[in-house]
Every structure is written in C-alpha cells, then in structure tokens.
C-alpha positions in Angstrom: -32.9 15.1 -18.4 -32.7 18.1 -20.0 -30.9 19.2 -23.5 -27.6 20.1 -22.1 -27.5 17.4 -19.5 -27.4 13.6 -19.2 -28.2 11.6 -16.1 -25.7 8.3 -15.5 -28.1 5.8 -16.6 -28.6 7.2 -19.8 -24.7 8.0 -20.1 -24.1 4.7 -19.9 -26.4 3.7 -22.2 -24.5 5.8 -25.1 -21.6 4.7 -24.5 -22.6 1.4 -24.4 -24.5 1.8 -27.6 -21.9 3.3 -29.3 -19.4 0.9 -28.9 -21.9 -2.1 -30.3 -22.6 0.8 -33.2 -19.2 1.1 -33.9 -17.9 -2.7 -33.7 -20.9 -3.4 -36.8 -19.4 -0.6 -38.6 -16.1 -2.0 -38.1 -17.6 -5.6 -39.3 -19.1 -3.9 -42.4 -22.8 -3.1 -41.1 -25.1 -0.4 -42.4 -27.1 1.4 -40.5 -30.7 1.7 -41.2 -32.8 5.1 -39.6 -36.8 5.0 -39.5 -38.8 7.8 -37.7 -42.6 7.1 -38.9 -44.2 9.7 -37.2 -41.1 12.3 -37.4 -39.2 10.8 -41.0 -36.9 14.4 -40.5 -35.3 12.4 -37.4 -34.9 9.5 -39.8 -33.0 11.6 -42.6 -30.8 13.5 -39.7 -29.7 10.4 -38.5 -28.5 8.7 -41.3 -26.7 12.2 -42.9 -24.9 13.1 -39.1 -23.3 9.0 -40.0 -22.8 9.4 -43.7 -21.7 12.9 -44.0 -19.8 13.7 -41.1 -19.4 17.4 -40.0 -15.4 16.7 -38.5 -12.7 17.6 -41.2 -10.8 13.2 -41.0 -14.1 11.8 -39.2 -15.1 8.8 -41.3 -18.1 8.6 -43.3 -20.0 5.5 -42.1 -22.9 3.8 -44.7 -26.8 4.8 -42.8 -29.9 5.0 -45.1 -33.4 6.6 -44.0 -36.2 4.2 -44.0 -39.2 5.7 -45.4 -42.4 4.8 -47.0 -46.1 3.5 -45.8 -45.1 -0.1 -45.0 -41.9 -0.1 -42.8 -41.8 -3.5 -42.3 -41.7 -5.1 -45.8 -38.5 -1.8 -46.5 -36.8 -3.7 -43.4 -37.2 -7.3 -44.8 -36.1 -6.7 -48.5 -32.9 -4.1 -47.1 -31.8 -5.2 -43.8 -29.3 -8.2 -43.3 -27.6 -9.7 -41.0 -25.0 -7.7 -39.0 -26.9 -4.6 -39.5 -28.3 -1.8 -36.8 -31.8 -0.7 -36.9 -32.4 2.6 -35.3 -35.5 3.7 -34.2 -37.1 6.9 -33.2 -40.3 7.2 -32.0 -42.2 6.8 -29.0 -43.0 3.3 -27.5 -46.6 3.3 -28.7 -45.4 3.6 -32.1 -46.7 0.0 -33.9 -44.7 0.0 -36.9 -41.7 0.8 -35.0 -42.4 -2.0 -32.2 -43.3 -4.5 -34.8 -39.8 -3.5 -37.4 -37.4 -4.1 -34.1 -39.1 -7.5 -32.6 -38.3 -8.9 -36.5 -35.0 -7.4 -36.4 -33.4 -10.1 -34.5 -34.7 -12.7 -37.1 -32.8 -10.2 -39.7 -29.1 -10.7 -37.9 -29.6 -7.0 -36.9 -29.1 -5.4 -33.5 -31.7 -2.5 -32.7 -31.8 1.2 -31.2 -34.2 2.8 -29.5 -34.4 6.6 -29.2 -37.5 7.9 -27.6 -39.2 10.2 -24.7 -42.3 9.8 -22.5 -43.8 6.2 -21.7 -40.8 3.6 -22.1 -40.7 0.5 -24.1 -41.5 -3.1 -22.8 -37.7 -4.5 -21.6 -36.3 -6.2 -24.3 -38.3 -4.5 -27.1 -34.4 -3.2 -28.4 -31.1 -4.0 -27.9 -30.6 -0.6 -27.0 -32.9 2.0 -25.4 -31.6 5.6 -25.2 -34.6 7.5 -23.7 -35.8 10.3 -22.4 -38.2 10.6 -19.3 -40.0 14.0 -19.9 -43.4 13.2 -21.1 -43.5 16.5 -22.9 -45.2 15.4 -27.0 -43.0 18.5 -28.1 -39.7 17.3 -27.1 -39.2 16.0 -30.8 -39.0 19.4 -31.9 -36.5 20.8 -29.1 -33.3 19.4 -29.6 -33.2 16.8 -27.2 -33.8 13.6 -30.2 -30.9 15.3 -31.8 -28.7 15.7 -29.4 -29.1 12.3 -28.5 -28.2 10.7 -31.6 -25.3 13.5 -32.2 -23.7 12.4 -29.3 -24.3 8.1 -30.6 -22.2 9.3 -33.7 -19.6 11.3 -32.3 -18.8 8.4 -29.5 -18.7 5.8 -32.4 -16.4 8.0 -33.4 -14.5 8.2 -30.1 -14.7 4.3 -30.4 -12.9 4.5 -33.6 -10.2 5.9 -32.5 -9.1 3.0 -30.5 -9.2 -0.1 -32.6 -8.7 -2.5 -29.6 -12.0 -2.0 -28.3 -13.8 -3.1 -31.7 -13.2 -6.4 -31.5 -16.2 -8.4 -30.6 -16.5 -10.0 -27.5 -16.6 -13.9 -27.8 -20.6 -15.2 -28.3 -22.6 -16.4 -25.6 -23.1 -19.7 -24.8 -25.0 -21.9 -26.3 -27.4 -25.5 -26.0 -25.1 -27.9 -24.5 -27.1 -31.4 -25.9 -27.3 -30.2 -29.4 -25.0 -27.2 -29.5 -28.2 -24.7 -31.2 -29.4 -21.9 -29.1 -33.3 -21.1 -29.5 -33.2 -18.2 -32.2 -36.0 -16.1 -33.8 -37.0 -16.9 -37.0 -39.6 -15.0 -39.7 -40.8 -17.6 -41.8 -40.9 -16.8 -45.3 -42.2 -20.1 -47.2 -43.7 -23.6 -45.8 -40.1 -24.7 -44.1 -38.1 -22.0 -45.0 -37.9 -19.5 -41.7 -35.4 -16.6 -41.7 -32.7 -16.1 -39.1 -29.5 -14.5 -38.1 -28.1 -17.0 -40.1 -30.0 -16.8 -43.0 -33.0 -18.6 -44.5 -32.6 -22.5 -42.9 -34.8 -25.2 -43.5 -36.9 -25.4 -40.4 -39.4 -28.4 -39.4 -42.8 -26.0 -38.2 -45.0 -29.3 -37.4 -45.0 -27.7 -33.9 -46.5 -24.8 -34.9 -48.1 -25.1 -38.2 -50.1 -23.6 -39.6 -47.4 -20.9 -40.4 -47.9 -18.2 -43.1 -45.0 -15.6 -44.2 -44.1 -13.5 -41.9 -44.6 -15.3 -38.7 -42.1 -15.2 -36.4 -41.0 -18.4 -34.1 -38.2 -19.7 -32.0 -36.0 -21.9 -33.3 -34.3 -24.4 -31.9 -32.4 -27.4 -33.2 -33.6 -27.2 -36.8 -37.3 -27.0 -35.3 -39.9 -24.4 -35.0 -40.7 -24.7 -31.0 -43.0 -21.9 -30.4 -44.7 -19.1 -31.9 -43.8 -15.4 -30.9 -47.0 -13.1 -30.7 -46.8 -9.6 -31.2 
C-alpha cells in the first residue's frame, strides 16, 4: 500500500474494525491509545476521537497511554468493554504483552502497524501495512490509517441498526462456561471479562499476580506463556 491507496484486504479490515469500534462506543467503551516507541501516534489518536474535526461529528471518550510501565496504566484504567489500540511494530514487547492481557480486561484490541506482521491472534484487529520501510511512521501512512478508523466509526454511527451486537458465541455445552483468560491478581482471585471471580489455580499453582491462565468452569486449566 501506499498513502493514498488501500488494497482489499486491508479495506476490509477498517471497515470491519470500525464497526466493532463503534458498537463499544455505542455500549459506553473508552478507547485507550499507546504508541511506546512513537507516544505522538498515541496522543493523535485519541484527539482525532475526542475532538472531532466535522462541525455535528460526535466526540467519543479515547485517552493516550503513556508512561515507562504500560502494562500496570492498562490494568489500573482499562475495563471491560473497552478498545485498546496499539501502534507499533510487532516486535514491540510492551505492546505484545498490553494486548495478550487485554482479553483478561473485557477489552477488544487494535493493531496498527508496518513491516514484519504480528503472530495471528496477537489482536482482535490488525490494520497493517506491508512496506518494511522504519520511516513510514513519519510519512502519513499511521495517520491516515487511523483517520480513516474514526471517520468510518463515524460512518457506522450514522446508521444505528448496525450497532447492535451480534448475539455471543457459543459456549461449553456440559457446564455452560467457555475457557476464558484470566490475570490473576491474588491467591484465587484471577481477573476476567467478567471481572475478578474466585478461581480454583490447584492446576497450576504456584501463581503469582499477573499470571495469566485459562479459565474454565470456575478452574484455572492452564497457564498462558508469553
């Protein structure tokens, strides 16, 4: 791709994005921004949501991450129903290890990057661009990326039918509990999408805050590496 020009894949990939962006908005969600290695990205993207340049256009909450320790800002703001966007390059660790805890928040993630691609499944959403080139950051291309995420959420917006969420998947059918990740954050207690739960971690102790496992059925089943 170049600035000026989207391919169909990544097309596709906005819109898709934006319609999940605006549906949290619509259900109350805040937007949280971190860039570490560009924080200007970061700022951008949470101004273009909360102070938008359309005369009518609404102004939608987004806050810029910042700050040495990304991960503990994340814990203590983020909650469930939230967006996480990200932009950085794959290789970024803070970034990889804010959105595999994300999910263990209740918040759905975005990717925006260039170059080398994340794993699959390190975001909900991965709007990225191919050229390898380190100064892309600085061309326009970031930006124009995430100036076209707002103003389709925007697009979204203006057709309430399509913000109402889509029914939930399915789920266990002996016990009814799907396997969910889960941070702990004491002996028993382990964070989810659903909030802090008491969880049984005989399966995988010892467990120290901050470890993240699967849980399923009221039980810790497995831990998830980094």
């Amino acid at each position: 791709m170049t600035v000026g020009t989207l391919d169909q894949e990544l097309a596709a990939d906005l819109a898709a994005a934006s319609l999940v962006l605006a549906r949290r908005f619509a259900a109350g969600a805040t937007l949280w921004c971190l860039a570490p290695s560009w924080e200007p990205h970061a700022q951008h993207v949470a101004v273009e949501f909360v102070h938008p340049v359309i005369v009518g256009k609404k102004a939608l909450p987004a806050v810029a991450l910042t700050g040495p320790d990304l991960v503990a800002a994340g814990r203590v703001s983020v909650r469930a129903g939230d967006v996480v966007l990200a932009v950085a390059g794959a290789d970024d660790p803070q970034v990889r290890d804010v959105l595999r805890r994300a999910p263990a928040w209740g918040a759905t993630t975005l990717w925006i990057g260039s170059g080398g691609r994340p794993p699959p499944g390190a975001a909900d959403h991965v709007l990225w661009l191919d050229d390898p080139d380190p100064a892309l950051p600085a061309t326009g291309g970031f930006v124009l990326l995430y100036h076209l995420l707002w103003e389709l959420t925007h697009v979204c917006f203006e057709h309430p039918g399509l913000l109402t969420e889509q029914a939930p998947g399915s789920v266990c059918i002996t016990c009814s509990d799907e396997g969910r990740l889960g941070e702990v954050v004491a002996p028993g207690r382990v964070r989810t999408a659903g909030g802090v739960e008491d969880v049984s971690t005989l399966l995988v102790d010892p467990v120290a805050p901050g470890d993240l496992v699967l849980v399923h059925a009221g039980t810790a089943i497995t831990r998830v590496d980094p």
